[in-house]
PAFINU-511326 format. One record per residue (C-alpha): residue in one letter; x, y, z. Coordinates in nm, 4 decimals. Layout:
N
<site rolum="A" c1="X" c2="Y" c3="Z"/>
...
***
This chain:
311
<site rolum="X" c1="8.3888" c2="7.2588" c3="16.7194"/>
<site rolum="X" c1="8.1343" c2="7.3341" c3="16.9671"/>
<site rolum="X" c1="7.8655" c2="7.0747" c3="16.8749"/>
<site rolum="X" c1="7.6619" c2="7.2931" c3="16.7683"/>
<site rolum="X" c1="7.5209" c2="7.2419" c3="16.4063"/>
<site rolum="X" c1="7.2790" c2="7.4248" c3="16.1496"/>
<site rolum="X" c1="7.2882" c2="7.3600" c3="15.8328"/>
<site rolum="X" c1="7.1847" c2="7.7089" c3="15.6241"/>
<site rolum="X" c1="6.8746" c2="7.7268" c3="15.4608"/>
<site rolum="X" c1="6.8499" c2="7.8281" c3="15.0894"/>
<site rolum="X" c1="7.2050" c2="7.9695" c3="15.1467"/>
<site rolum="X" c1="7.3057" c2="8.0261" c3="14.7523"/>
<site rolum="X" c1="6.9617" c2="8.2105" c3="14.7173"/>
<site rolum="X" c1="6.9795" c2="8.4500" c3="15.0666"/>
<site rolum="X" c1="7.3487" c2="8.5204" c3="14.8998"/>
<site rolum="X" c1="7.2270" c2="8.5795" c3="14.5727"/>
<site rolum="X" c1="6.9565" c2="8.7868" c3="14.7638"/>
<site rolum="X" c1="7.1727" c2="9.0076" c3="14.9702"/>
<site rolum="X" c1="7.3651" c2="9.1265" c3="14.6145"/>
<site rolum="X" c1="7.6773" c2="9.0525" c3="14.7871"/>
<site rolum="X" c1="7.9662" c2="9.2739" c3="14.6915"/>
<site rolum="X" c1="8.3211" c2="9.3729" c3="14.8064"/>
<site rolum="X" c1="8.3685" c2="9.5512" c3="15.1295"/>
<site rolum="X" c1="8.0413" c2="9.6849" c3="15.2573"/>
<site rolum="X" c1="7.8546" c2="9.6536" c3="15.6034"/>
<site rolum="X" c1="7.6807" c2="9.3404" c3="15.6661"/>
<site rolum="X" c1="7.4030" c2="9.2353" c3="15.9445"/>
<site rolum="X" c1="7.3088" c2="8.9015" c3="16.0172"/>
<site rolum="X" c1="7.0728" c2="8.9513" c3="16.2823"/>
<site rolum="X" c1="7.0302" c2="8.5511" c3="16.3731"/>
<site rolum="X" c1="7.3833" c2="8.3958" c3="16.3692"/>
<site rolum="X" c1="7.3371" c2="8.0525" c3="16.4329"/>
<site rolum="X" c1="7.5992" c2="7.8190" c3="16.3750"/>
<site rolum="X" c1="7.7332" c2="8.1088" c3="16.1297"/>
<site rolum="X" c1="7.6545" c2="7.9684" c3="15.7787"/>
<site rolum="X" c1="7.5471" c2="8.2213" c3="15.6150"/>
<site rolum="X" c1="7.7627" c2="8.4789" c3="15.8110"/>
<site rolum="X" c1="8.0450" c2="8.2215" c3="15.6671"/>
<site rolum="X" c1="7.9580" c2="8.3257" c3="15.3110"/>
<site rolum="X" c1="7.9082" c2="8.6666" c3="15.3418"/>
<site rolum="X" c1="8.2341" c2="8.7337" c3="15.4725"/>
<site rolum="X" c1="8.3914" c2="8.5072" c3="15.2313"/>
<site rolum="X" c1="8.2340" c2="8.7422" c3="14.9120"/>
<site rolum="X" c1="8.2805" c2="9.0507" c3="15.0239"/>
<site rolum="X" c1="8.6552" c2="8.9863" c3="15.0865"/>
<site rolum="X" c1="8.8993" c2="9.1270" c3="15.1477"/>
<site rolum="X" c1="8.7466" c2="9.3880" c3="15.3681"/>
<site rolum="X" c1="8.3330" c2="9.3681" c3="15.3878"/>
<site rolum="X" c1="8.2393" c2="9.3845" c3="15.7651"/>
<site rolum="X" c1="8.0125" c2="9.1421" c3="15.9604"/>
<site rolum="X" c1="7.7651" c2="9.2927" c3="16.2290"/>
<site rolum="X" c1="7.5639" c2="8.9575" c3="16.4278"/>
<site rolum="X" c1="7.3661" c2="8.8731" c3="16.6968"/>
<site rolum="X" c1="7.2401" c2="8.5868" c3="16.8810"/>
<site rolum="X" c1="7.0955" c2="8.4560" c3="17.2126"/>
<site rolum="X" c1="7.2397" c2="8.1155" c3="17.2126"/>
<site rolum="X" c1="7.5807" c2="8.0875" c3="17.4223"/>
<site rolum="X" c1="7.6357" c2="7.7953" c3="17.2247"/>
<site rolum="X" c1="7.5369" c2="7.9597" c3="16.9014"/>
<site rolum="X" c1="7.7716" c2="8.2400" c3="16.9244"/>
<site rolum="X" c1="8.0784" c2="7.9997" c3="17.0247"/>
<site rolum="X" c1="8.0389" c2="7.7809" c3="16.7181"/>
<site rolum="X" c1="7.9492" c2="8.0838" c3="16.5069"/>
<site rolum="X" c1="8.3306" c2="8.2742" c3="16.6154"/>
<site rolum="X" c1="8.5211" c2="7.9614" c3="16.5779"/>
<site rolum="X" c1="8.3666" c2="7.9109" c3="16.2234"/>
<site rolum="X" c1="8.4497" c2="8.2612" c3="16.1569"/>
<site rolum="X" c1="8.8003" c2="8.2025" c3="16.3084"/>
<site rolum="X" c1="8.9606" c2="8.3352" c3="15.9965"/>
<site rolum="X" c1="8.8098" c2="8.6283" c3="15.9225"/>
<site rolum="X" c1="8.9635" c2="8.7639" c3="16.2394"/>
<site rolum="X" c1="8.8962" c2="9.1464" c3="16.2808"/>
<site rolum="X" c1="8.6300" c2="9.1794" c3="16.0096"/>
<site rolum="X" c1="8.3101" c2="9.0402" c3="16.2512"/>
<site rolum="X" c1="8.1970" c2="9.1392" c3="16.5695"/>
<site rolum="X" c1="7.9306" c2="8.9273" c3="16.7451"/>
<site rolum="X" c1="7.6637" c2="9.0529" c3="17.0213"/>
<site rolum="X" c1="7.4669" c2="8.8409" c3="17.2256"/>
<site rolum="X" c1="7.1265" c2="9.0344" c3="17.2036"/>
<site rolum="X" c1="6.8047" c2="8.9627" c3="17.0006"/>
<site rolum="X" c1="6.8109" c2="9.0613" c3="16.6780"/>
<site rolum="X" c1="6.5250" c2="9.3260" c3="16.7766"/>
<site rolum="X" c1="6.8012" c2="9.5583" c3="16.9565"/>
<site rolum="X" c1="6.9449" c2="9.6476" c3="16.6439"/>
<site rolum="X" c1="6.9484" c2="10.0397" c3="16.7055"/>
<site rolum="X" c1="7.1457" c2="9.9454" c3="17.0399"/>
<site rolum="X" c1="7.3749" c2="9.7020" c3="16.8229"/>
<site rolum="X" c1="7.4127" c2="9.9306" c3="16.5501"/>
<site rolum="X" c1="7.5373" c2="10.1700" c3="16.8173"/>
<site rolum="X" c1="7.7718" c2="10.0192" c3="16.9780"/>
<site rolum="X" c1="7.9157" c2="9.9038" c3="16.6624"/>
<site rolum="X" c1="7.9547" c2="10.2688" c3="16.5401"/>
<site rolum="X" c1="7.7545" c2="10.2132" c3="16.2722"/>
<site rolum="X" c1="7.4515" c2="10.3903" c3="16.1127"/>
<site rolum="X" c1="7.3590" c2="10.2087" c3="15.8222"/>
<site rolum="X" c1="7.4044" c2="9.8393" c3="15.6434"/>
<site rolum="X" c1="7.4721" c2="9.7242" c3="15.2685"/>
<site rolum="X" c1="7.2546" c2="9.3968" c3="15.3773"/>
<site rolum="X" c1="7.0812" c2="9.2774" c3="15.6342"/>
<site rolum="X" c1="6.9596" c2="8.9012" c3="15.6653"/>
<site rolum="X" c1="6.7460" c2="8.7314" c3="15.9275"/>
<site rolum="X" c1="6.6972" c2="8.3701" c3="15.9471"/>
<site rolum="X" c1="6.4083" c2="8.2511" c3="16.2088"/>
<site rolum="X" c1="6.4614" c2="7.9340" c3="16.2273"/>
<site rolum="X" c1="6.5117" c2="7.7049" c3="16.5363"/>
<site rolum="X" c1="6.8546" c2="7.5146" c3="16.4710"/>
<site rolum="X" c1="6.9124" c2="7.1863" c3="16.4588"/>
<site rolum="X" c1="7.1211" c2="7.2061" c3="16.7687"/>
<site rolum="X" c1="6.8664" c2="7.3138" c3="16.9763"/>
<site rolum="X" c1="6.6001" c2="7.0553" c3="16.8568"/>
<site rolum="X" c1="6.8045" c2="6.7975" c3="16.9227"/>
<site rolum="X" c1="6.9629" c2="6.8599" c3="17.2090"/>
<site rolum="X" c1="6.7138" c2="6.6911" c3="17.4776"/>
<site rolum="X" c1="6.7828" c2="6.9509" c3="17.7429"/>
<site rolum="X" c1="6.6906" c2="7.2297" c3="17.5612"/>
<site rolum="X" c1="6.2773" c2="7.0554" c3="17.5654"/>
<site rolum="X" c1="6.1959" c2="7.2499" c3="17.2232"/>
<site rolum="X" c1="6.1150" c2="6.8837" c3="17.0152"/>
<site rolum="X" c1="5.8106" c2="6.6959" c3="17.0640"/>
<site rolum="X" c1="6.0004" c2="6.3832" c3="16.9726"/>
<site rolum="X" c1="6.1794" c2="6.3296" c3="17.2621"/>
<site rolum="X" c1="6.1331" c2="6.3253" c3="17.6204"/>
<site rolum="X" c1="6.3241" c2="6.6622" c3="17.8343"/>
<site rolum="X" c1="6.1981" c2="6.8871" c3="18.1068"/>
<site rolum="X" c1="6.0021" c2="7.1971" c3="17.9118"/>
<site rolum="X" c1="6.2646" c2="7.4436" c3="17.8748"/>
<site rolum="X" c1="6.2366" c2="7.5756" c3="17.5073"/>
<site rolum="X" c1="6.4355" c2="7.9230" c3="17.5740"/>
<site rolum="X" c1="6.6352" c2="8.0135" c3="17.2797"/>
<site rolum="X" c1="6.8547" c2="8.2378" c3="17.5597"/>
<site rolum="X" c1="6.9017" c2="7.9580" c3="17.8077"/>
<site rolum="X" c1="6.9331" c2="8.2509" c3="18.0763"/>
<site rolum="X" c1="6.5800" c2="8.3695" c3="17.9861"/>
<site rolum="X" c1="6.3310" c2="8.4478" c3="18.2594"/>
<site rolum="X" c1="6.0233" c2="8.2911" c3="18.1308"/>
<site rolum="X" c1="6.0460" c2="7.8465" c3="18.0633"/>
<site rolum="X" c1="5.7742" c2="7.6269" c3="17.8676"/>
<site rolum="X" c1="5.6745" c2="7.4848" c3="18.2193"/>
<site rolum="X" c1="5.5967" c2="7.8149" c3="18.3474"/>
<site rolum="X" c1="5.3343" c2="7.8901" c3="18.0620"/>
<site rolum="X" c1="5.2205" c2="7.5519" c3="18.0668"/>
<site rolum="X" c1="5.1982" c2="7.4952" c3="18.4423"/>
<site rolum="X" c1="5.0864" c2="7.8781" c3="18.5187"/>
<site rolum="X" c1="4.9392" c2="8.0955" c3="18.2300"/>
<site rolum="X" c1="4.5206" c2="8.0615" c3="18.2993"/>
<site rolum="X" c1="4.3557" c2="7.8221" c3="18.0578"/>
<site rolum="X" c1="4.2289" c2="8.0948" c3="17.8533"/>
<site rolum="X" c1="4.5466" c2="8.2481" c3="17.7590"/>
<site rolum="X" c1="4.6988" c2="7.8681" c3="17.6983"/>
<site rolum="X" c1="4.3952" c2="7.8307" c3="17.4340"/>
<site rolum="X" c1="4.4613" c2="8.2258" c3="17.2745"/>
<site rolum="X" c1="4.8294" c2="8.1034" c3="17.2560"/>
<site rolum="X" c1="4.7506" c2="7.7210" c3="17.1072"/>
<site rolum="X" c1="4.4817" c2="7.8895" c3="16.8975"/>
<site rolum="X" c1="4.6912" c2="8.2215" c3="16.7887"/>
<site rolum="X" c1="5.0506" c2="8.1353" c3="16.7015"/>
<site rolum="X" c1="5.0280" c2="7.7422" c3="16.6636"/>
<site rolum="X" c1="4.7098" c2="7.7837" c3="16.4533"/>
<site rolum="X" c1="4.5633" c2="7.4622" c3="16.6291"/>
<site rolum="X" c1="4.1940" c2="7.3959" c3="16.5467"/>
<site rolum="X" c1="4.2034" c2="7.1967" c3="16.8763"/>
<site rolum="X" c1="4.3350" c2="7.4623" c3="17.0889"/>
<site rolum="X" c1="4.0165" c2="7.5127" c3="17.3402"/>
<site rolum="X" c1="4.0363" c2="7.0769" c3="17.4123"/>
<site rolum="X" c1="4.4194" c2="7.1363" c3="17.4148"/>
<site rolum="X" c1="4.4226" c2="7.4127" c3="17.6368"/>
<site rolum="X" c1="4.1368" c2="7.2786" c3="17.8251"/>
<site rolum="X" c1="4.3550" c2="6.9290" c3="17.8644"/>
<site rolum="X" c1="4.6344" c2="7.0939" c3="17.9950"/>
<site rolum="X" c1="4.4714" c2="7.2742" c3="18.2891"/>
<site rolum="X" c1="4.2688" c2="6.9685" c3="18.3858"/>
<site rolum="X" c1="4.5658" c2="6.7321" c3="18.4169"/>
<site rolum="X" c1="4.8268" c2="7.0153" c3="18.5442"/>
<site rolum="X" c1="4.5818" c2="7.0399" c3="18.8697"/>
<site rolum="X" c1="4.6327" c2="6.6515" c3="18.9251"/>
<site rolum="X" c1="5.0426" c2="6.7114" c3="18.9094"/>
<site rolum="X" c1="5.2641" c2="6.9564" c3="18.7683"/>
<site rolum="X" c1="5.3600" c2="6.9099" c3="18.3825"/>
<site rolum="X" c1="5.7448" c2="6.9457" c3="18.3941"/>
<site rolum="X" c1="5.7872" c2="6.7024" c3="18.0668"/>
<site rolum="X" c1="5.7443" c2="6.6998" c3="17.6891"/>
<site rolum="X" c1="5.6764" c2="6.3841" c3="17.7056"/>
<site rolum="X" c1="5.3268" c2="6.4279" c3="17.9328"/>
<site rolum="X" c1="5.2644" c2="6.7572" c3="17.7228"/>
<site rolum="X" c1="5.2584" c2="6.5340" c3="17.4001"/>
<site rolum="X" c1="5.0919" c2="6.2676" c3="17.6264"/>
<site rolum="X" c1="4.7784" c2="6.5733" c3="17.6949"/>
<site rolum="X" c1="4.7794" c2="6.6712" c3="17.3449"/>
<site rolum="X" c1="4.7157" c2="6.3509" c3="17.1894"/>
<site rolum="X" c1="4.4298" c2="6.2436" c3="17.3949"/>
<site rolum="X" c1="4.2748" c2="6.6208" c3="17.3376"/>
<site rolum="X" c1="4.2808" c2="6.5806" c3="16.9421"/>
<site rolum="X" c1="4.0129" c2="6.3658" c3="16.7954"/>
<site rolum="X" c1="4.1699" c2="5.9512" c3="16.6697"/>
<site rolum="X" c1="4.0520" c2="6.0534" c3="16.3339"/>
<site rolum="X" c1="4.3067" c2="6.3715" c3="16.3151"/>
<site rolum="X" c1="4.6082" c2="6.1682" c3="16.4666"/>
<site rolum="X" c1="4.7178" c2="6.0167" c3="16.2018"/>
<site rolum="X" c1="4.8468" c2="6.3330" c3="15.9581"/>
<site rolum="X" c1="5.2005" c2="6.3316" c3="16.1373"/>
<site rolum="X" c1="5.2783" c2="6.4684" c3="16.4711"/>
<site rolum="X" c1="4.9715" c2="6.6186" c3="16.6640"/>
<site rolum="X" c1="5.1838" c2="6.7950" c3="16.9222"/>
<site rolum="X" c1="5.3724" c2="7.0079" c3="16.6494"/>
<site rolum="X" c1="5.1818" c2="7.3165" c3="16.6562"/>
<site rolum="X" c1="5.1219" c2="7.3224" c3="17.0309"/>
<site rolum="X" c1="5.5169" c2="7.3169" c3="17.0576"/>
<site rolum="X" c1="5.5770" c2="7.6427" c3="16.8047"/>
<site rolum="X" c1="5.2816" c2="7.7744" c3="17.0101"/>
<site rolum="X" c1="5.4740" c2="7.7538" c3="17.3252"/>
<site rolum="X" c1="5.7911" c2="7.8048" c3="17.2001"/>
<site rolum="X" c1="5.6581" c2="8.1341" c3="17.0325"/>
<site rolum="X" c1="5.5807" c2="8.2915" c3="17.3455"/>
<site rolum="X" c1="5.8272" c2="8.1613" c3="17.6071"/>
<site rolum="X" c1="6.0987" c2="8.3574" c3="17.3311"/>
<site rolum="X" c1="5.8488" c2="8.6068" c3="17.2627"/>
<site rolum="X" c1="5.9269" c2="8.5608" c3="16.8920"/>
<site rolum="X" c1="5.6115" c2="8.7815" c3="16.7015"/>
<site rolum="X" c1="5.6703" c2="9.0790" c3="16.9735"/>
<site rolum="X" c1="5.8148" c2="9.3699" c3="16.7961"/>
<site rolum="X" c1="5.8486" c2="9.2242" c3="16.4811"/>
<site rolum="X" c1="5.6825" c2="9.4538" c3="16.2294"/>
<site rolum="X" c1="5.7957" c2="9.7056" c3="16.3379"/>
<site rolum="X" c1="6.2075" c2="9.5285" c3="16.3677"/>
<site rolum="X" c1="6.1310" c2="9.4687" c3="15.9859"/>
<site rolum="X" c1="6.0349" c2="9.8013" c3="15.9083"/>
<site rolum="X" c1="6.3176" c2="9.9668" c3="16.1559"/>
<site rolum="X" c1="6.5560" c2="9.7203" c3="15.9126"/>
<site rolum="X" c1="6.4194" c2="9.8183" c3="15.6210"/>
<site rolum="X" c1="6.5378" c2="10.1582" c3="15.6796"/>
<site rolum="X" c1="6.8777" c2="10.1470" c3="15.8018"/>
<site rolum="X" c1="6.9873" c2="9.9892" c3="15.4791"/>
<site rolum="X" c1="7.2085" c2="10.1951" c3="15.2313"/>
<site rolum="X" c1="7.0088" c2="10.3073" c3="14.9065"/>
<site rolum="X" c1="7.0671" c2="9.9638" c3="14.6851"/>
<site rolum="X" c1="7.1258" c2="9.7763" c3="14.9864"/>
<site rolum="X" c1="6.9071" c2="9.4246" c3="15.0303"/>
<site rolum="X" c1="6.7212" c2="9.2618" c3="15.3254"/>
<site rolum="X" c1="6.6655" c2="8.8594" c3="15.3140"/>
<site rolum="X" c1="6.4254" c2="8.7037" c3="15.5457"/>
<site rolum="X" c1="6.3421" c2="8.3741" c3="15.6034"/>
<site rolum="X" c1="6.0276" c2="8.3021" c3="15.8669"/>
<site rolum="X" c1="5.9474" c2="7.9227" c3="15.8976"/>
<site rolum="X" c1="5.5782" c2="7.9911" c3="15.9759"/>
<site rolum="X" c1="5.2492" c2="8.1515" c3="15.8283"/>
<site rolum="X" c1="5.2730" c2="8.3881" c3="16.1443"/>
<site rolum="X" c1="5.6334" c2="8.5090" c3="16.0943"/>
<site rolum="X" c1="5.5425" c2="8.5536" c3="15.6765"/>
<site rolum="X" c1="5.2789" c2="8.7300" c3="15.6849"/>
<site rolum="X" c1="5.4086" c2="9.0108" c3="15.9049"/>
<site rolum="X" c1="5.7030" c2="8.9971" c3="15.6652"/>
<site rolum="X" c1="5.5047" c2="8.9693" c3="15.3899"/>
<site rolum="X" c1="5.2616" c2="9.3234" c3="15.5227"/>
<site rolum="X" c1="5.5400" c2="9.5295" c3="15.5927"/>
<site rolum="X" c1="5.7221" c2="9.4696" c3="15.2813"/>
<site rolum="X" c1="5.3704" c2="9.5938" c3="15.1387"/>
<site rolum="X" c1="5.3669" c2="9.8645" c3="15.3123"/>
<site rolum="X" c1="5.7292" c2="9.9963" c3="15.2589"/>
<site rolum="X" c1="5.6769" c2="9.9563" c3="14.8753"/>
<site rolum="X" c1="5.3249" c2="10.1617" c3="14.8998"/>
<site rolum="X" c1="5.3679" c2="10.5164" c3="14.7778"/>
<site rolum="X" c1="5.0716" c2="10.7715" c3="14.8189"/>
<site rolum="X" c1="4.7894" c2="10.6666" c3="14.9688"/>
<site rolum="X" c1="4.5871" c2="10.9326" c3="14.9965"/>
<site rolum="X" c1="4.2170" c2="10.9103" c3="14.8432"/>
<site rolum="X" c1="4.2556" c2="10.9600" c3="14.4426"/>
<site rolum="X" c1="3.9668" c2="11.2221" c3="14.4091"/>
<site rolum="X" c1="4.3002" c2="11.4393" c3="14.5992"/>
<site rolum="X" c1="4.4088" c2="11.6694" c3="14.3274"/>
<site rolum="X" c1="4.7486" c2="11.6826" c3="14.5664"/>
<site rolum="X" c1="4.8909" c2="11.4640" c3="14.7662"/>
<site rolum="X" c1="4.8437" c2="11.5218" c3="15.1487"/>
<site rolum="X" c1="4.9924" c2="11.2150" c3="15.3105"/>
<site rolum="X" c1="5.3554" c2="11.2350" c3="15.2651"/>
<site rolum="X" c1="5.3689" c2="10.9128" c3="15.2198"/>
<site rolum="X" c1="5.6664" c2="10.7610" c3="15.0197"/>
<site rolum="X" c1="5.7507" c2="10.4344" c3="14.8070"/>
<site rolum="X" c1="6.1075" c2="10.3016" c3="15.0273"/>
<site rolum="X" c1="6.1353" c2="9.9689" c3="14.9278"/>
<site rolum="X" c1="6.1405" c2="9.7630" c3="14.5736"/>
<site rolum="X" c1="6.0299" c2="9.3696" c3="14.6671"/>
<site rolum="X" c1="6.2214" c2="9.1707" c3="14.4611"/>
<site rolum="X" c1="6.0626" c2="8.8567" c3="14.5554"/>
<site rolum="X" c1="5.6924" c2="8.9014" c3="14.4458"/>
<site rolum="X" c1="5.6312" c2="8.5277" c3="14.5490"/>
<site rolum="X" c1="5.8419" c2="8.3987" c3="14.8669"/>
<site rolum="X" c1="6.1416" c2="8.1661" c3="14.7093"/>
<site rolum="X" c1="6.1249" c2="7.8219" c3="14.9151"/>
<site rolum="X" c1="6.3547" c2="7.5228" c3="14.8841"/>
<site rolum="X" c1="6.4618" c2="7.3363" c3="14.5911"/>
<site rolum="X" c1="6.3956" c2="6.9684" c3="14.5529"/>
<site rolum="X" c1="6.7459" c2="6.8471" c3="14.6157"/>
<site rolum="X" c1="6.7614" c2="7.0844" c3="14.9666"/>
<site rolum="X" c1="6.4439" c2="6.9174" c3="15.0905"/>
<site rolum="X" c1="6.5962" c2="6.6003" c3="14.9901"/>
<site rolum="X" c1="6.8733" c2="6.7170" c3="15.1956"/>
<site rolum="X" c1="6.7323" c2="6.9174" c3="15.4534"/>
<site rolum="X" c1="6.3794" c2="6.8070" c3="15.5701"/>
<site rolum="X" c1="6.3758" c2="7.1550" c3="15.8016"/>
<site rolum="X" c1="6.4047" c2="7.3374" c3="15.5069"/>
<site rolum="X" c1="6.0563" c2="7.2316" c3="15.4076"/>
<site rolum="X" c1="5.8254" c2="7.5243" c3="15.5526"/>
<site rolum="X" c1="6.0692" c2="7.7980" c3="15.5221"/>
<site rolum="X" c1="5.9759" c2="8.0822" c3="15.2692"/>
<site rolum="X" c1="6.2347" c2="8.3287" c3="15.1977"/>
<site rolum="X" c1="6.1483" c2="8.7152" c3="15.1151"/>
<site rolum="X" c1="6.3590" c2="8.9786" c3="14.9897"/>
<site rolum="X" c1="6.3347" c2="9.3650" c3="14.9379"/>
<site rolum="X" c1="6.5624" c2="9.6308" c3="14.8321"/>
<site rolum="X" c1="6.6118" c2="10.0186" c3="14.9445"/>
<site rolum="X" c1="6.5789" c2="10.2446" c3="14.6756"/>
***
């Protein structure tokens, strides 16, 4: 094995979710380590039909030696989940039976020091999920003006402290280059009043702030849920699970949408808009872990899992 571990989240409940059946078409847009892509293939035997993606080298090695017997009934892409009409493509396929996305960092690439995505440890500021991305954590830290640091801090960590954060980080990065997590965690500390320090890490939401952007993570992504949505079969499911109030909500507004049928204004004898109900959500509350998977899984704690079907 290639080292690489991720232990699936909620993975009886995204199965359950996805209505798993023989045969079928299949698109697990976030590989991983393959553990849910592992199930799937396993009930829809003997011929149901993998389609997954992944930007992680490391991810997608694991992944097709997990897979190893299921030999001819997956094909893997590395590409971002957001490609999917180009992946779809080139897999000469139009439509899916399921689709599941899981946005989760894995456990691999917290851990692994190199990689720079956990505040726990030191490692040079890195944080691409696609290690041959352009854009690194030191570049936005070390070069993005101090007013786009504090609308990222402030935006996608949700950090009440994001102007003294942001304003931190430009102060001390003029004294010497901030290559380490360790000095960003260092700068974030000292920017975040004593009396807020003590309700866990204070660096955590400056991380997913970072980390958010250097993958560009939110870009595209209503309108990758919606483009999902629709290339689903009539019946056929779609499972997400986002691990922050960012990722859920856009989840959460789209599935809204979808499941909207006419909206025109009701004094309207006729209906004008053309606008159509597409989706049922069958999760009217996002499902989250169960007290034995926390117990077992501390990462499982903020993730939220949604699920909507095509009618």
């Amino acid at each position: 094995m290639i080292g690489f571990s991720h232990k699936p989240v909620m993975l009886e409940e995204c199965m359950q979710g996805l209505n798993l059946h023989p045969g079928g078409i299949w698109y697990d847009g976030t590989i991983g380590g393959g553990g849910h892509s592992y199930e799937i293939l396993k009930r829809t035997s003997p011929d149901g039909r993998l389609i997954a993606t992944d930007l992680d080298d490391n991810a997608i090695a694991a992944a097709k030696e997990r897979l190893a017997q299921f030999g001819g009934r997956f094909e893997i892409y590395k590409s971002n989940y957001k490609e999917y009409e180009r992946i779809f493509s080139l897999a000469g396929i139009s439509e899916a039976d399921g689709v599941l996305l899981d946005f989760g960092v894995s456990s691999f690439q917290l851990d692994e020091p190199a990689r720079g995505f956990s505040y726990m440890q030191d490692a040079p500021l890195d944080m691409r999920m696609d290690p041959q991305g352009e854009l690194t954590a030191e570049e936005v830290v070390n070069e993005y003006p101090e007013r786009e640091l504090y609308r990222i801090i402030r935006d996608y960590g949700e950090e009440r402290f994001a102007k003294n954060i942001a304003a931190g980080i430009a102060a001390e990065r003029k004294k010497e280059k901030i290559r380490s997590s360790a000095r960003l965690v260092s700068i974030i500390e000292k920017n975040i009043p004593a009396k807020f320090r003590q309700n866990g890490p204070c660096a955590r939401k400056t991380f997913q702030a970072i980390r958010i952007e250097v993958n560009g993570e939110l870009d595209r992504l209503e309108e990758t849920v919606r483009g999902l949505c629709r290339k689903l079969r009539r019946g056929g499911r779609i499972c997400i699970l986002t691990f922050h109030s960012l990722e859920d909500r856009i989840v959460k507004n789209v599935f809204r949408e979808l499941e909207t049928d006419c909206i025109c204004d009701k004094s309207l004898p006729v209906c004008v808009c053309g606008k159509k109900k597409e989706i049922e959500i069958i999760t009217k509350k996002p499902i989250t872990a169960s007290d034995k998977e926390l117990g077992e899984n501390r990462r499982s704690k903020s993730a939220k899992l949604r699920i909507a079907e095509k009618i």
